[in-house]
N, CA, C and O atoms as CSV, one atom per row, in Angstrom:
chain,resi,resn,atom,element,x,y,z
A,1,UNK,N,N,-11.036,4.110,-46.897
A,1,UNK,CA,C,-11.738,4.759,-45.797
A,1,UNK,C,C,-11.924,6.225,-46.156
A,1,UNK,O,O,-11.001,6.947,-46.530
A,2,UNK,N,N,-13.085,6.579,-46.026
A,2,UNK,CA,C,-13.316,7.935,-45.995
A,2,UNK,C,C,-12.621,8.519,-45.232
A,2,UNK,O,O,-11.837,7.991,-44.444
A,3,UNK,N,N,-12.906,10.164,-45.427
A,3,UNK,CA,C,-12.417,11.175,-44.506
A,3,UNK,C,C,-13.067,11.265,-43.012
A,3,UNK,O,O,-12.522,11.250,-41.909
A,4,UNK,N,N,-14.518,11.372,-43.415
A,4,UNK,CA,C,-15.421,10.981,-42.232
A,4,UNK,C,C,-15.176,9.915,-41.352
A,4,UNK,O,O,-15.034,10.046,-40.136
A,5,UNK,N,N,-15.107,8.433,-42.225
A,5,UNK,CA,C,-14.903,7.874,-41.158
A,5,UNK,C,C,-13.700,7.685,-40.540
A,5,UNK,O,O,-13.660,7.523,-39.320
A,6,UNK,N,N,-12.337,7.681,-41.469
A,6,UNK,CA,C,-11.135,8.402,-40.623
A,6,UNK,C,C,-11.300,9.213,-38.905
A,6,UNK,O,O,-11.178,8.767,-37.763
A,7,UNK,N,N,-11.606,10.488,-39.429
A,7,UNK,CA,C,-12.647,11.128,-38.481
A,7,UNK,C,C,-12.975,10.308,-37.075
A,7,UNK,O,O,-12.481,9.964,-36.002
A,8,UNK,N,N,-13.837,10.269,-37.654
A,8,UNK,CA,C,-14.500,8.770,-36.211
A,8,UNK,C,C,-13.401,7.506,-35.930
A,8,UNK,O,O,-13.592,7.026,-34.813
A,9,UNK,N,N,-12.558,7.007,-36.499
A,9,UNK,CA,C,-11.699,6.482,-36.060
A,9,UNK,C,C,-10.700,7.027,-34.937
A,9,UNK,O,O,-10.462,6.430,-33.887
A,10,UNK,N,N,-10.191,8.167,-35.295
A,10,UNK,CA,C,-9.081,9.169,-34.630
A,10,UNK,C,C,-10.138,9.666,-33.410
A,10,UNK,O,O,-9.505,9.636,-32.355
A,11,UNK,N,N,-11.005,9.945,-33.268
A,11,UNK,CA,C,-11.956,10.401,-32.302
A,11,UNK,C,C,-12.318,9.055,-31.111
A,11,UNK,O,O,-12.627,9.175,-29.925
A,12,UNK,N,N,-12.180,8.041,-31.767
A,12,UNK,CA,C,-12.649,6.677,-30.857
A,12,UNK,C,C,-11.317,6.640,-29.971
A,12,UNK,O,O,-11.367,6.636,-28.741
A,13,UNK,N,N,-10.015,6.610,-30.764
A,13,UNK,CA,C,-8.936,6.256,-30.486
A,13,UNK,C,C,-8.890,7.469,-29.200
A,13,UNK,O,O,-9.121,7.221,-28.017
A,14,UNK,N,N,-8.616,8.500,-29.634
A,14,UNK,CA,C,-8.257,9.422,-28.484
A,14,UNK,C,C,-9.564,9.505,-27.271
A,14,UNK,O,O,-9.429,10.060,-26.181
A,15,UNK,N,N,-10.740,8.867,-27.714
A,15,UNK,CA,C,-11.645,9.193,-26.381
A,15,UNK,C,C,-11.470,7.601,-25.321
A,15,UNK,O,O,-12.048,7.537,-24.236
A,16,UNK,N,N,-10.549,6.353,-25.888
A,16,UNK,CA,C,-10.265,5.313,-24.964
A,16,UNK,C,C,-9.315,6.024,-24.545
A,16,UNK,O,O,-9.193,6.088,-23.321
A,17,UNK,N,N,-8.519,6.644,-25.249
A,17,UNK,CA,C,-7.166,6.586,-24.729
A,17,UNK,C,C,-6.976,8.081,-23.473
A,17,UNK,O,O,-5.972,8.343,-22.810
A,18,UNK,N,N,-8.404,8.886,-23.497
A,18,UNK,CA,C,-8.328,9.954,-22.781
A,18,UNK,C,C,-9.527,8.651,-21.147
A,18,UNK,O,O,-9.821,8.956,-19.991
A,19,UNK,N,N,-9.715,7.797,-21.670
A,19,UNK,CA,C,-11.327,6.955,-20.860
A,19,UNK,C,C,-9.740,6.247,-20.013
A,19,UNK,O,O,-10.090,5.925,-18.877
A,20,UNK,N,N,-8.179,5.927,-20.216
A,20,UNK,CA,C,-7.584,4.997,-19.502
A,20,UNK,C,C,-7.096,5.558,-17.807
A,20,UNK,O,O,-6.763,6.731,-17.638
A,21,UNK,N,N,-7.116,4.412,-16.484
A,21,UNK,CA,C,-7.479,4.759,-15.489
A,21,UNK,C,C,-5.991,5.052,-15.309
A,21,UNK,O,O,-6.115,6.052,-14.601
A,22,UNK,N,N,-5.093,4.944,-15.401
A,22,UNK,CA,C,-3.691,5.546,-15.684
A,22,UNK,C,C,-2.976,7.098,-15.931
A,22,UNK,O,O,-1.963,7.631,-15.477
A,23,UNK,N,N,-4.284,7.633,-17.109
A,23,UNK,CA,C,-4.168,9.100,-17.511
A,23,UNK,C,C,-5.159,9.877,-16.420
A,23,UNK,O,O,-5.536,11.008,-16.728
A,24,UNK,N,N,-5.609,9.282,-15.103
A,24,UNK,CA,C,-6.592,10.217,-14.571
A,24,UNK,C,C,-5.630,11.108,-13.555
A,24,UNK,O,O,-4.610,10.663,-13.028
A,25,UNK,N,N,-6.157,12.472,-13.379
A,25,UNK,CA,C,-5.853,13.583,-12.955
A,25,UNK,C,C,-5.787,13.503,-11.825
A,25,UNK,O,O,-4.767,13.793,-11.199
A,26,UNK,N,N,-7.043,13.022,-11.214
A,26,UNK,CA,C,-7.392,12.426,-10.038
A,26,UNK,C,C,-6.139,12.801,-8.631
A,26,UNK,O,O,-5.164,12.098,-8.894
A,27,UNK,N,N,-5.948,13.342,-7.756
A,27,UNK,CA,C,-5.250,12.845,-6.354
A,27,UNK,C,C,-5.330,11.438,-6.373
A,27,UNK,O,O,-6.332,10.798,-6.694
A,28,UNK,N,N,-4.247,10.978,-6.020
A,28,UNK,CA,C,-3.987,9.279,-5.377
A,28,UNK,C,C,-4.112,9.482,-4.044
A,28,UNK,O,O,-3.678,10.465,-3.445
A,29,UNK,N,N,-4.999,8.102,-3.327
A,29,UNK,CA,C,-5.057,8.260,-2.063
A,29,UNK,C,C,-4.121,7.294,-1.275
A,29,UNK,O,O,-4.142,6.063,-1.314
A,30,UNK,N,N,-2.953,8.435,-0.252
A,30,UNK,CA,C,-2.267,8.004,-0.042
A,30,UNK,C,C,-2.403,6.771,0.867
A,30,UNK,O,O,-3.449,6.612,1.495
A,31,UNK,N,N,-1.134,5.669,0.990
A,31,UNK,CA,C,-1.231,4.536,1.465
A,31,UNK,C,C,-0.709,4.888,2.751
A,31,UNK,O,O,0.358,5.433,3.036
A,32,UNK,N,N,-1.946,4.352,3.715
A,32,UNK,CA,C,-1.161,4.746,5.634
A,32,UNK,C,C,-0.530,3.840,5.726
A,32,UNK,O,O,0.288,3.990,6.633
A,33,UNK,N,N,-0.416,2.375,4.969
A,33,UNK,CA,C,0.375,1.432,6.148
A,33,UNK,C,C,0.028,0.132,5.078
A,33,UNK,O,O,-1.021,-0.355,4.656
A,34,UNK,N,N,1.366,-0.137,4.890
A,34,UNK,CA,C,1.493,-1.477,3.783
A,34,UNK,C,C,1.703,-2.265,4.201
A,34,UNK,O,O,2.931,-2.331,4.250
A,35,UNK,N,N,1.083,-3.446,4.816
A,35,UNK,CA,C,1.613,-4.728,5.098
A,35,UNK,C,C,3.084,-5.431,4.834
A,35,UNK,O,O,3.597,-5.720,3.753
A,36,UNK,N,N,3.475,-5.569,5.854
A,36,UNK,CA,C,4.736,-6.166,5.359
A,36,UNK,C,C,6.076,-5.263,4.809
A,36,UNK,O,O,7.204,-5.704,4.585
A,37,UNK,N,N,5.546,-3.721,4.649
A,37,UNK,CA,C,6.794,-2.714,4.309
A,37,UNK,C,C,7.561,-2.700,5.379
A,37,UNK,O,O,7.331,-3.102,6.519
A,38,UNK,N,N,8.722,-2.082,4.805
A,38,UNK,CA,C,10.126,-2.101,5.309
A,38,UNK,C,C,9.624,-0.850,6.664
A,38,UNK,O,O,8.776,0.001,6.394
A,39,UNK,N,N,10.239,-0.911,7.994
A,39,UNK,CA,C,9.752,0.482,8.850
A,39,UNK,C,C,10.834,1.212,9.093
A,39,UNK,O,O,10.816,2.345,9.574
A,40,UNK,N,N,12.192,0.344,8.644
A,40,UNK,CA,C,13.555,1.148,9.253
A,40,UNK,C,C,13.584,2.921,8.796
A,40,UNK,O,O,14.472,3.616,9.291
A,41,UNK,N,N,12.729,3.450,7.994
A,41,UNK,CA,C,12.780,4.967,8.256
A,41,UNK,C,C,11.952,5.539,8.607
A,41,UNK,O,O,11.762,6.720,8.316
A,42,UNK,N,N,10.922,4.547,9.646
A,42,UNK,CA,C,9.630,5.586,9.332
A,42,UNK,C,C,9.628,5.765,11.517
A,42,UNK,O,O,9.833,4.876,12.343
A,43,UNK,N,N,9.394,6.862,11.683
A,43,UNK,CA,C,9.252,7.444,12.677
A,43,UNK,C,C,8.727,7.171,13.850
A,43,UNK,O,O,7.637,6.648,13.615
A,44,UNK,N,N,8.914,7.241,15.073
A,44,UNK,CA,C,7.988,6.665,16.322
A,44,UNK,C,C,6.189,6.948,16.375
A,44,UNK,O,O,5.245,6.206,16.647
A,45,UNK,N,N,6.308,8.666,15.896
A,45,UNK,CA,C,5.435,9.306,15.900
A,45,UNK,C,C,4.486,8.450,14.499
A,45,UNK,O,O,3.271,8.296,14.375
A,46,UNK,N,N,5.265,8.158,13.887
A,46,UNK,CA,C,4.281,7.582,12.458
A,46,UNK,C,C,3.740,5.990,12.473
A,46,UNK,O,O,2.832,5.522,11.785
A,47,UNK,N,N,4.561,5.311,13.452
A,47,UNK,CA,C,4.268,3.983,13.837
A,47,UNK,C,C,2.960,4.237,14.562
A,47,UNK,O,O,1.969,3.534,14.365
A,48,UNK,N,N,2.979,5.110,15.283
A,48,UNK,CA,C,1.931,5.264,16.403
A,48,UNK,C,C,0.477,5.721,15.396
A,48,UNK,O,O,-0.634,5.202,15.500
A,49,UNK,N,N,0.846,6.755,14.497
A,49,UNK,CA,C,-0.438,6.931,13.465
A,49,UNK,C,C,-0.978,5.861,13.240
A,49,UNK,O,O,-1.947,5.366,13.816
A,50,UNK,N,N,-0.144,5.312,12.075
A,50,UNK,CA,C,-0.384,3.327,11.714
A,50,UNK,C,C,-1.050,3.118,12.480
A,50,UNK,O,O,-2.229,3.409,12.277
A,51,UNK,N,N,-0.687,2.531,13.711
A,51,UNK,CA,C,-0.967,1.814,14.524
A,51,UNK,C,C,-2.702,2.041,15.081
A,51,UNK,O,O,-3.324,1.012,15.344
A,52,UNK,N,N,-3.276,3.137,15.205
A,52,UNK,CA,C,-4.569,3.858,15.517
A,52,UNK,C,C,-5.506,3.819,14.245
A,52,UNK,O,O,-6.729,3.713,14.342
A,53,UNK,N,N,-4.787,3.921,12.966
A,53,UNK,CA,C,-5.216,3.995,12.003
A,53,UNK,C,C,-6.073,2.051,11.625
A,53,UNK,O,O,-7.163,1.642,11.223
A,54,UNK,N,N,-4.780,1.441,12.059
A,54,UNK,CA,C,-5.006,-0.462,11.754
A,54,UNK,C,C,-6.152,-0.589,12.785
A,54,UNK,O,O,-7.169,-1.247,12.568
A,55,UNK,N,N,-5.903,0.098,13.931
A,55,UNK,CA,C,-7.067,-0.385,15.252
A,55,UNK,C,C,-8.614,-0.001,14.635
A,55,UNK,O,O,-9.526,-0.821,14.526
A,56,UNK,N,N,-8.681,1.265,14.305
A,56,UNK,CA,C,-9.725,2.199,13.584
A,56,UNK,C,C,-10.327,1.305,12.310
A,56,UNK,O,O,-11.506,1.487,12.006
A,57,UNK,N,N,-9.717,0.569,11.740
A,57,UNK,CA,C,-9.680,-0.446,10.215
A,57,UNK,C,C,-10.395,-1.704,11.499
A,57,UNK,O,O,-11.588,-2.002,11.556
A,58,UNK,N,N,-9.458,-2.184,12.279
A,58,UNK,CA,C,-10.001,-3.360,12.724
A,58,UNK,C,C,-11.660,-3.165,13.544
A,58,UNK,O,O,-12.641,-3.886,13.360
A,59,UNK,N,N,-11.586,-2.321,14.190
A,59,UNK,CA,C,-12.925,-1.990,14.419
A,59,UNK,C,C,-14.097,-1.738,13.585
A,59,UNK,O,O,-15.201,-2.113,13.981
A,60,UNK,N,N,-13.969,-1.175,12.535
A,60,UNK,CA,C,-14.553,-1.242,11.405
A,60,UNK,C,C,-15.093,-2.584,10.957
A,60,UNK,O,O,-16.277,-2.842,10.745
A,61,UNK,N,N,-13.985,-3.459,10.835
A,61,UNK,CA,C,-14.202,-4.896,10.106
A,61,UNK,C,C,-15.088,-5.854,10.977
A,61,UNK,O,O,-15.922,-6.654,10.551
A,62,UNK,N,N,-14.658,-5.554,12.593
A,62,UNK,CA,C,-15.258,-6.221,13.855
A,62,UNK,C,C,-16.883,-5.524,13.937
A,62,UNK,O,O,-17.566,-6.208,14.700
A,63,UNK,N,N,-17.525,-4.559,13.454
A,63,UNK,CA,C,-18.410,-4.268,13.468
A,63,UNK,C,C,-19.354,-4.761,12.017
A,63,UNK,O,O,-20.570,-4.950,12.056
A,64,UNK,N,N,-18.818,-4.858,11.235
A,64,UNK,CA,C,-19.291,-5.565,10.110
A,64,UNK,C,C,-19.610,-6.565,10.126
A,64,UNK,O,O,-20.725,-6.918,9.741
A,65,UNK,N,N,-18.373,-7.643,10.761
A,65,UNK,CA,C,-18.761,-8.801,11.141
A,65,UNK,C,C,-20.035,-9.480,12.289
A,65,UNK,O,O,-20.526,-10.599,12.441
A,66,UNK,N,N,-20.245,-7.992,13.016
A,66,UNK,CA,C,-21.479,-8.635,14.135
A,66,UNK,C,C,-22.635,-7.957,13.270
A,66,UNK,O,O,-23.684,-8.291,13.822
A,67,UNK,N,N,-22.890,-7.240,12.280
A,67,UNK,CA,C,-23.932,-6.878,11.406
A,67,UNK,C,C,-24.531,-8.025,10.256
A,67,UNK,O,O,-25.673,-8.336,9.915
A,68,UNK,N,N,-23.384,-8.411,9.912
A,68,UNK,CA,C,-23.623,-9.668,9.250
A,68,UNK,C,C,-24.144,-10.853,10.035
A,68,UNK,O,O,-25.251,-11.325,9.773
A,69,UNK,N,N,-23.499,-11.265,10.836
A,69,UNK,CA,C,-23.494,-12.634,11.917
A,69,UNK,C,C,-25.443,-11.921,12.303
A,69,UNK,O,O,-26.419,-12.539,11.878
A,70,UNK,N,N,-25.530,-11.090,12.827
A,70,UNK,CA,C,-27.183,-10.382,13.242
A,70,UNK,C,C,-28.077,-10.746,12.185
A,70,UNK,O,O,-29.167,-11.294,12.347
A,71,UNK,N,N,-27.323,-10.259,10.589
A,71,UNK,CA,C,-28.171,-10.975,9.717
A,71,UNK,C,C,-28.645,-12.085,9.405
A,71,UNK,O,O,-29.802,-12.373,9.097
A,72,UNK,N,N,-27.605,-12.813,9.497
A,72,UNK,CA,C,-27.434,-14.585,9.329
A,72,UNK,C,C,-28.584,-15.319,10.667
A,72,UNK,O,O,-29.317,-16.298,10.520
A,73,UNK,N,N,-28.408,-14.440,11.967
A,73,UNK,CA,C,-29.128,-14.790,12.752
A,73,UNK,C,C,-30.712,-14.606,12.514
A,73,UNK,O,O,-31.531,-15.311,13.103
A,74,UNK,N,N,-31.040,-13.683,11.678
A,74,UNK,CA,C,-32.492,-13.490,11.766
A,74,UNK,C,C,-32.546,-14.321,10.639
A,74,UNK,O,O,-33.700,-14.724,10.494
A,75,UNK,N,N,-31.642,-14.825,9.620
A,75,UNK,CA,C,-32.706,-15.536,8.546
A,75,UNK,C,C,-32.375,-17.026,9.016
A,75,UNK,O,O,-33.215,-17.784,8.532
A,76,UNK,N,N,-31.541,-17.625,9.705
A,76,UNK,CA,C,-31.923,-18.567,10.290
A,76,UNK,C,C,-32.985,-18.742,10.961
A,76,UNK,O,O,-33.619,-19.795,10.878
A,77,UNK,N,N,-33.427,-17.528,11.897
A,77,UNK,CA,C,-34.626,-18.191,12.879
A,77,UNK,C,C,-36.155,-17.779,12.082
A,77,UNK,O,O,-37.309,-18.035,12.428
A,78,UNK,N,N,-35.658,-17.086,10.957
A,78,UNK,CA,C,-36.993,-16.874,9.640
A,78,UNK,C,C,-37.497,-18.251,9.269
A,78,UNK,O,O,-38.575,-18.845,9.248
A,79,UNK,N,N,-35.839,-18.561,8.898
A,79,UNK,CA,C,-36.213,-20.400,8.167
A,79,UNK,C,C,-35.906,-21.622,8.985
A,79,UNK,O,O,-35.530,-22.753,8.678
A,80,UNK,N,N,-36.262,-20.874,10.433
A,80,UNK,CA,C,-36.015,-22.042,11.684
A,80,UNK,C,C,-35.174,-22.986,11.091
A,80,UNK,O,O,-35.743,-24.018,10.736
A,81,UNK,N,N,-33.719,-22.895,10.846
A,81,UNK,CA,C,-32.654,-23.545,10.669
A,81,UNK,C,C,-32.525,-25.000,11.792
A,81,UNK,O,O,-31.539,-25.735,11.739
């Protein structure tokens, strides 16, 4: 192997190894509320966050679901089902 392509070898290597989602700098976005975690230390005041936070998530999902179902409804009566 050449020097050159040496070169380009060592350059490939360190640009996957700088490309892995592991080495990113990035902030992690923190987790409000893990299914199934343990709660024995976590606070009245922080249950109650959770708790607004899951409602806020479920509303979300409940509105998706009547956007979709609206969709499904117009291409049924498109292709008079």
């Amino acid at each position: 192997m050449t020097m050159r392509g040496l070169g380009r070898y060592i350059w490939q290597e360190e640009t996957e190894a700088a490309m892995k989602p592991e080495d990113d700098d990035r902030p992690k976005k923190k987790i409000a509320h893990e299914i199934g975690a343990d709660l024995s230390l976590v606070s009245v005041e922080e249950l109650r966050e959770r708790i607004a936070l899951l409602r806020e998530e479920i509303a979300r999902l409940e509105a998706d679901i009547g956007r979709k179902q609206a969709s499904k409804s117009a291409a049924d009566a498109f292709f008079k089902r």
